[in-house]
GUFI-58596 format. One record per residue: residue in three letters; x, z, y of N, C-alpha, C, O, CB in turn. Coordinates in steps of 0.1 Angstrom, whole numbers, plus 5000, padded with zeros to 4 digits. Atoms other than C-alpha are relative to their C-alpha. Glycine has a CB too. Layout:
N
alaXZYXZYXZYXZYXZY...
***
This chain:
242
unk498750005007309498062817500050084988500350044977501150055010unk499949915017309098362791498949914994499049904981499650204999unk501750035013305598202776501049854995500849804983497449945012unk499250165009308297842770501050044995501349984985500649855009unk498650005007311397972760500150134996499150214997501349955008unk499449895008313298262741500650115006500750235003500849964992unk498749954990315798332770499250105008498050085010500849885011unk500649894989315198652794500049935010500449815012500850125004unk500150074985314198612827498649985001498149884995500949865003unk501550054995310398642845499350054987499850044976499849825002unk501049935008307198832829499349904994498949805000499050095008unk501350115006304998642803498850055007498550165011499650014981unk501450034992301798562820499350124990499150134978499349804998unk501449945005299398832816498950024996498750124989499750025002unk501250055009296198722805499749905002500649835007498950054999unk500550155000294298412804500549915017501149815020497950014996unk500050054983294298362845501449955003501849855008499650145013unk498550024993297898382850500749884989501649804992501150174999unk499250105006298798162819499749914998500349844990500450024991unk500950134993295997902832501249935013501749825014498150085008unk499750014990297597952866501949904997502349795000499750155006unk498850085006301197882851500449835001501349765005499850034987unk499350175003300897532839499949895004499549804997500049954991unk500150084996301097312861501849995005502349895008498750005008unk498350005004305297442861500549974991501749964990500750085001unk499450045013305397352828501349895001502449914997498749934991unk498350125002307797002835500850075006501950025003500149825008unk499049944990309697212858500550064993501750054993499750065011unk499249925010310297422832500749924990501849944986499050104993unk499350075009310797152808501549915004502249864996499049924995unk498850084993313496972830501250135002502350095000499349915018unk499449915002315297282832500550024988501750024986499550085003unk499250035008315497292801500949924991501949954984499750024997unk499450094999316396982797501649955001502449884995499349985005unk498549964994319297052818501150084992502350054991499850105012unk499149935008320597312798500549954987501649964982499450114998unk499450075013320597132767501149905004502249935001498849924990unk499150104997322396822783501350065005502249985007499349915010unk498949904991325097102798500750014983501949984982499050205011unk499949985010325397172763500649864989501349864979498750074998unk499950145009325596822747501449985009502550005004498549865000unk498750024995328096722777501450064995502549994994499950035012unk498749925002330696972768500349974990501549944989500150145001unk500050005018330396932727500749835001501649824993497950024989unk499750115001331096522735501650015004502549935000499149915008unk498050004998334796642748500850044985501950004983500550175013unk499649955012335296792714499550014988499950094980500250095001unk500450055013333296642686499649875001499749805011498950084993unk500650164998331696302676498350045007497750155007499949894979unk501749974994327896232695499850024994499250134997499149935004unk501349945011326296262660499950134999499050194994500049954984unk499749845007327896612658499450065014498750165014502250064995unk500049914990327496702692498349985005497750065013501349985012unk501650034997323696532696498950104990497850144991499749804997unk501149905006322596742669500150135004499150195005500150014985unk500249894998323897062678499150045017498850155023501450064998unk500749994990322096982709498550004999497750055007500449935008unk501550025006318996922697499550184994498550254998500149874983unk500149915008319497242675499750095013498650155014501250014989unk500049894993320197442703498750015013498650105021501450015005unk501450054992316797292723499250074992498450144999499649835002unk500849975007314897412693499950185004499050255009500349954985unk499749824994316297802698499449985009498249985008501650095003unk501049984985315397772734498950034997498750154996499749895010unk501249984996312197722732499350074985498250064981499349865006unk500749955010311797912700498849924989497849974983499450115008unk500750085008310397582679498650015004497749984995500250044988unk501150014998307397622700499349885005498249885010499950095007unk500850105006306597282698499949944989498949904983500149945005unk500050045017307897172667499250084992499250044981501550024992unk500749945011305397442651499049925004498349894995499750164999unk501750064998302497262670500049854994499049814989499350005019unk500350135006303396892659500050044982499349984974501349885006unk500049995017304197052620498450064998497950034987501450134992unk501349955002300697222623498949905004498049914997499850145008unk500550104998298896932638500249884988499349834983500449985011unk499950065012300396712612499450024986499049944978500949995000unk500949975013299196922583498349955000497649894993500150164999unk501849975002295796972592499649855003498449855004499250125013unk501050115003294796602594500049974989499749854987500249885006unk500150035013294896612557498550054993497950004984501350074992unk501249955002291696832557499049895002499349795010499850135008unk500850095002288796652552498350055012497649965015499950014982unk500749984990286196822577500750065014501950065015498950074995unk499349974989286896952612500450185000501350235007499049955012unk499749825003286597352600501449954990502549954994498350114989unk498550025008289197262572501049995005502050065002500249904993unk498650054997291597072594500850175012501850235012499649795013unk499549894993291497352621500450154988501450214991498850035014unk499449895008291897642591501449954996502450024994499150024986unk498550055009294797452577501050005013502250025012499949784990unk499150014991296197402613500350195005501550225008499549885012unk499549854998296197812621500950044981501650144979498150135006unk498749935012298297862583501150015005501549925012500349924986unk499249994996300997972590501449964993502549964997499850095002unk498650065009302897802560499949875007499049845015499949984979unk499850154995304297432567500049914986500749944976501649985011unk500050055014303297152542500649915001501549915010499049974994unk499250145002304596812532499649935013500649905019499549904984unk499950054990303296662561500650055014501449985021498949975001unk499149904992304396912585501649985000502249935010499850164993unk498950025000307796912571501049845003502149825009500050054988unk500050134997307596512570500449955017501349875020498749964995unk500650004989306596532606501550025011502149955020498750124999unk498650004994309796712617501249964997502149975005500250105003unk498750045001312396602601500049845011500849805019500449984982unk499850154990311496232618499750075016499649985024498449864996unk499949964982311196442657501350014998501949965007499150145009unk499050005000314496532645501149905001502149925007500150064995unk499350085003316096252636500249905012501249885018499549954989unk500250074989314596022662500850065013501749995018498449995003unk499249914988316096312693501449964999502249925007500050184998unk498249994999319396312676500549825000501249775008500850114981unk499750135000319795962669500249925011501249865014499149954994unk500050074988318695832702500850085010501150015019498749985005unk499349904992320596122720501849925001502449895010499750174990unk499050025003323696022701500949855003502149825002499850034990unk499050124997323895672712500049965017500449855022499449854991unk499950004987323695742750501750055002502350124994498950115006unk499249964990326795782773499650175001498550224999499849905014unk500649874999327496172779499350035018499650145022501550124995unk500749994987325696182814499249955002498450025008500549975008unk501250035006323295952805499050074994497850084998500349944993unk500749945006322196132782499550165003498750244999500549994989unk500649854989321996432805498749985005497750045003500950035014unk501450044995319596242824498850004993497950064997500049895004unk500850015008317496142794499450144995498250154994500649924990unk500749885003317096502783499350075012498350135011501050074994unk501149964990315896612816498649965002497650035003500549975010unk501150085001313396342817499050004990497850014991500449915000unk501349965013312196382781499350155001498350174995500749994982unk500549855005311496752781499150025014498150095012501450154998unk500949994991309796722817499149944996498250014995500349965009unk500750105003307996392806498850094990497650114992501049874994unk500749965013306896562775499050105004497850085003500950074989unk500949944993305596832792498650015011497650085011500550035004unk500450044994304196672818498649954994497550004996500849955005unk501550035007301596482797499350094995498250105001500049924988unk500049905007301096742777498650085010497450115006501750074997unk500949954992299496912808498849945005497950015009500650035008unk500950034995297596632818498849984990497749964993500449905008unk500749965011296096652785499250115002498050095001500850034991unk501149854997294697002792499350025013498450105014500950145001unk500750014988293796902829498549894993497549905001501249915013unk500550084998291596622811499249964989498249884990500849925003unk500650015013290496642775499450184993499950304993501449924988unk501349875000287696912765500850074981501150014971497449894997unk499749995014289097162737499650014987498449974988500250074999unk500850045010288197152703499550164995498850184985500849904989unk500949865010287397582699499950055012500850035021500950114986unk499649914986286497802727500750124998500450225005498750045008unk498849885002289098052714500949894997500749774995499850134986unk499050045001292698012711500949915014500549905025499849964989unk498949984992295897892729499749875012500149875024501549994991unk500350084995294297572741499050015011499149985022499849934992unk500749964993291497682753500450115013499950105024499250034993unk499349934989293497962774500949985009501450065018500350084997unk499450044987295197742793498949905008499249895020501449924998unk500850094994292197492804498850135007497950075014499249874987unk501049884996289897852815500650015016499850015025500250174989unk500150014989291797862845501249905006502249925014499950125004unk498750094997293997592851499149935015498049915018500549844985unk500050074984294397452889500049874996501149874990501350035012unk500050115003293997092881500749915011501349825007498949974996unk499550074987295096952918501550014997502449924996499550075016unk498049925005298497162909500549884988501349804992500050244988unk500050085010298496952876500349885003501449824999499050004994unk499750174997298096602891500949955011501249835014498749935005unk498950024989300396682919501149994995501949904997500150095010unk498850015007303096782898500849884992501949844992499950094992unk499950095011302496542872500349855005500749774998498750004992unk499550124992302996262897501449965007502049855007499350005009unk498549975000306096342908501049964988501949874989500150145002unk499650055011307096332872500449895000501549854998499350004992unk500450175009305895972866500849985017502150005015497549904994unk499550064989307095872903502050024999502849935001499250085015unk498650025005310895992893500049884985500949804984500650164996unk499950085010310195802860500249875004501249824998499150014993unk500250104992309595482880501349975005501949865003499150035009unk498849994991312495552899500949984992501549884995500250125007unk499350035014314595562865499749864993499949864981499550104990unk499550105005314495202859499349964988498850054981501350034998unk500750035017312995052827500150064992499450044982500249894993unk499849905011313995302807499450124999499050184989501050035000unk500949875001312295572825498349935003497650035004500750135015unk501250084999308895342830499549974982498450004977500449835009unk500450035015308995222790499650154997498550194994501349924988unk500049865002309895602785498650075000497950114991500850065010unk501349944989306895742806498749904991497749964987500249935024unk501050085004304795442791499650024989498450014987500249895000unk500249985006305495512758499550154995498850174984500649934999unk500849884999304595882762499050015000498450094992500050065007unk501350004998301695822774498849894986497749914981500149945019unk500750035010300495602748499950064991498950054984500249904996unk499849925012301695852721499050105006498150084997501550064997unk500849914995299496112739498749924997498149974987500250045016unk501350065003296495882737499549994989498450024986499849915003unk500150015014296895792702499550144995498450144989501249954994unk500249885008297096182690498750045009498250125001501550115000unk500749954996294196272715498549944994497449994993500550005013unk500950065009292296002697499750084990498750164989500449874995unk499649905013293396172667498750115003497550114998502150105001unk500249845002292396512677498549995002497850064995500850125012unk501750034998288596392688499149994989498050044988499849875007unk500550005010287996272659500150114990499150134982500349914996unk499849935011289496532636499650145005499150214997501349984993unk500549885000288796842654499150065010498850185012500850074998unk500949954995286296762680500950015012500049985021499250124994unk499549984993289096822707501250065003501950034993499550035002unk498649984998292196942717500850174997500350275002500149955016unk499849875000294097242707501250045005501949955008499950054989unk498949985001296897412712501649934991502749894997499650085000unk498850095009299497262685499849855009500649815018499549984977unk500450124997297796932694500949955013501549855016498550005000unk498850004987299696982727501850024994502749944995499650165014unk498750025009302797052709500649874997501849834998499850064988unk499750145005302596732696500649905008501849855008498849944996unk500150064994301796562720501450025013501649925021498850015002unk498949954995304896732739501349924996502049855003500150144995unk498950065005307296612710500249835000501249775000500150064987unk500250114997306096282711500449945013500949835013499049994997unk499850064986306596232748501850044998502449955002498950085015unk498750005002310396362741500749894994501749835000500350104992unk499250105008311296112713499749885008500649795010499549984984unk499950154995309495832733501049985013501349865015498449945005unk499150014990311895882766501350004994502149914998499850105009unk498750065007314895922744500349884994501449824995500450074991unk499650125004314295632725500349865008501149775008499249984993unk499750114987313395442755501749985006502249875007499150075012unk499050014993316795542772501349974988502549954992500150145009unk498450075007319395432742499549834997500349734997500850114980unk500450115000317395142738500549935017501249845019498550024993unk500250084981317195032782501250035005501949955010498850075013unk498449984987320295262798501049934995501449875005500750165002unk498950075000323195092783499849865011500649825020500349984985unk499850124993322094752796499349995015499549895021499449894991unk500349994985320394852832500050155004499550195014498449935004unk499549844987321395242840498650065000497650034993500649955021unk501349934992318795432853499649975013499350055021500350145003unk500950094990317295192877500149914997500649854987500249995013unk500450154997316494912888500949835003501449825014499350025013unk499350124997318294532885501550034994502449944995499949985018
***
């Protein structure tokens, strides 16, 4: 809980072991938060328009978790501009954000609020639970499954001791509620997962393997693809089936 979000409550993981041991609660954490934003969006739809109240929900998802994914997709996005694999990873630890970076988030933003905004307010509760788990969720099976690209840093210190059984148990659950959610949460889940593959492609080639940001990414990507999924599918079949 402290190593994902901003909010008090629970010790950041200690060293590498404990913040290996951790993530395999990552969606749990992310469905939580999930919750809270949608708690947040529900109430704002009694007293503004969706677009007003889908962004300050968005906005207020970003505080949570202290933009700690949005830094890893704007740092992932930069650094595929470098031209070898030392370059791309120097350009991805800068700590400024460039045109691609900036590029990068304004469309995670847009896509969240957009698709957020054209859900039902309960609906869209659901959808946010789902995306911030979902997102997570891959995200992890990412680090259960793809070799990092430095043996230092944030990537690498969660794959040193990660429980992997914990990982595929959790992570199943996930996808088996997704299922359960109806074509919306199946496209959702589907299209996550293809966005994860694509950027993992990505990262193989450009930096040899997976880093930290690179999960970031791959985080925000699995967000936008379950929201889009759900304003596109829930209006016309709900959150299930038939």
């Amino acid at each position: 809980w402290a190593f994902l979000t901003r909010l008090p409550g629970g010790a950041h993981p200690a060293d590498e072991r404990a913040l290996g041991m951790s993530v395999p609660w990552f969606p749990v954490v992310g469905a939580v938060i999930g919750l809270m934003i949608g708690m947040v969006w529900l109430g704002l739809n009694e007293l503004v328009s969706p677009l007003t109240s889908a962004t300050i929900a968005v906005m207020v998802g970003v505080m949570i978790t202290g933009a700690f994914h949005e830094d890893g997709l704007a740092d992932t996005a930069d650094s595929l501009g470098g031209y070898t694999p030392e370059r791309r990873l120097e350009i991805m630890k800068d700590s400024r954000v460039g045109t691609f970076g900036v590029l990068a988030l304004v469309f995670s933003v847009l896509v969240r609020v957009i698709a957020l905004a054209a859900l039902d307010p309960v609906e869209g509760v659901v959808a946010l639970v789902m995306a911030h788990a979902v997102g997570r969720s891959i995200a992890t099976i990412v680090m259960a499954s793809s070799p990092a690209a430095s043996s230092t840093g944030l990537g690498q210190s969660y794959t040193a001791h990660l429980p992997k059984p914990a990982v595929w148990a959790i992570s199943a659950v996930i996808a088996g509620c997704s299922i359960v959610g109806g074509p919306a949460g199946v496209v959702g889940y589907g299209l996550a997962l293809l966005g994860a593959l694509v950027i993992v492609g990505l990262a193989r080639r450009a930096y040899g393997g997976t880093t930290g940001d690179v999960l970031g990414a791959i985080e925000q990507v699995g967000e936008m693809a379950v929201l889009s999924a759900a304003a596109r599918l829930v209006a016309e079949h709900g959150w299930q089936w038939g």
